[in-house]
C-alpha positions in Angstrom: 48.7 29.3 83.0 50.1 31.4 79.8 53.1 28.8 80.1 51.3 25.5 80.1 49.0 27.0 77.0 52.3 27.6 75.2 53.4 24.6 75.9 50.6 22.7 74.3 50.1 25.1 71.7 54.2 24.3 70.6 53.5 20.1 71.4 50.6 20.3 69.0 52.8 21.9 66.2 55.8 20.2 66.6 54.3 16.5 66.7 52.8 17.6 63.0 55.6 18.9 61.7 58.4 17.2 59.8 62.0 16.9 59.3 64.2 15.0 58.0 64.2 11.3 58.6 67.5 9.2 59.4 68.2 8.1 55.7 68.1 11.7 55.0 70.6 12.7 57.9 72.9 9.7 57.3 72.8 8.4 54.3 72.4 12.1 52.3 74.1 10.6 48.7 72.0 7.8 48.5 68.8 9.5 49.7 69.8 12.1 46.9 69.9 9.6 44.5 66.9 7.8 45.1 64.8 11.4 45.1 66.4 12.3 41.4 65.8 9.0 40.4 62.2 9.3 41.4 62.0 12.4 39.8 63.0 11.5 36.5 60.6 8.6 36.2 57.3 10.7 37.1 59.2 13.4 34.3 58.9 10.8 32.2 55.3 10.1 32.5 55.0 13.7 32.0 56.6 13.5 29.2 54.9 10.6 27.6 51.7 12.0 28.4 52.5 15.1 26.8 53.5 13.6 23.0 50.2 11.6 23.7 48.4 15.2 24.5 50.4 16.6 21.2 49.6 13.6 19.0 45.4 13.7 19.8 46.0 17.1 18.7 47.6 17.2 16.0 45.1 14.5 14.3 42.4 16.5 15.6 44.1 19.8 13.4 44.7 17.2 10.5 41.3 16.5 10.5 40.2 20.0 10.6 42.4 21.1 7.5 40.9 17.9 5.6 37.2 18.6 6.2 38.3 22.7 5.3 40.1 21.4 2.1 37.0 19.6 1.8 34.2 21.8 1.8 36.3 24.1 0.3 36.4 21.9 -2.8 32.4 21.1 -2.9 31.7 24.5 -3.2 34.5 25.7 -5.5 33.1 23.0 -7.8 29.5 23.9 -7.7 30.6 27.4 -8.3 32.0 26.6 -11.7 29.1 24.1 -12.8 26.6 27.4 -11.9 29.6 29.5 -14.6 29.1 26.9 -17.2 25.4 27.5 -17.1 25.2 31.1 -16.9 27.3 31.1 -19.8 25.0 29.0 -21.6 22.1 31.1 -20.9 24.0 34.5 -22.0 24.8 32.7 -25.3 21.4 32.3 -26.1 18.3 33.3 -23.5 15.8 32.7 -25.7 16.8 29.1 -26.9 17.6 28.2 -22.9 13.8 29.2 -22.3 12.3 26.9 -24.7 14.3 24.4 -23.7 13.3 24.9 -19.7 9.6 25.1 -20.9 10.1 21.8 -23.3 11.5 19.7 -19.9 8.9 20.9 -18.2 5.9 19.6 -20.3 8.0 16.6 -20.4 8.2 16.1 -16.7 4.1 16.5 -16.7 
């Protein structure tokens, strides 16, 4: 009874495993061949998709420097319009109030 179980048991495993077909025993050079010359063609999709992967990114870090550079620049220039005032109102507070109180009653 152990025997016949063993016996099935082994059938079952060695009808789903594998081997080598007959190209593979007979013709080994050519079957070679034809595997490393499948290989290099799915290496080369790899490949392009990989320069298409390293081009998205790199626009996508161009972009991100240009928006930096650009923000960067708004705010560096309303920095040095908000000097140009406060150097207008140390020169003269007084004159800078009356002048802030004149556009006011005009804007009334």
């Amino acid at each position: 009874m152990k025997m016949l179980f063993m016996l099935i048991v082994s059938c079952l495993f060695i009808s789903s495993a594998t081997g080598q077909n007959c190209n593979e025993w007979f013709r080994q050079r050519r079957t070679q061949i034809r595997y490393l010359q499948t290989q290099i063609v799915e290496l080369q999709a790899q490949i392009m998709l990989l320069k298409k992967g390293y081009d998205v990114a790199k626009e996508g870090w161009e972009f991100i420097q240009d928006m930096t550079n650009g923000e960067f620049e708004l705010h560096k220039d309303k920095v040095s319009r908000l000097d140009k005032v406060s150097r207008v109102i140390d020169e003269d507070p007084e004159k800078t109030k009356r002048e802030i109180k004149a556009l006011i009653q005009k804007s009334r």
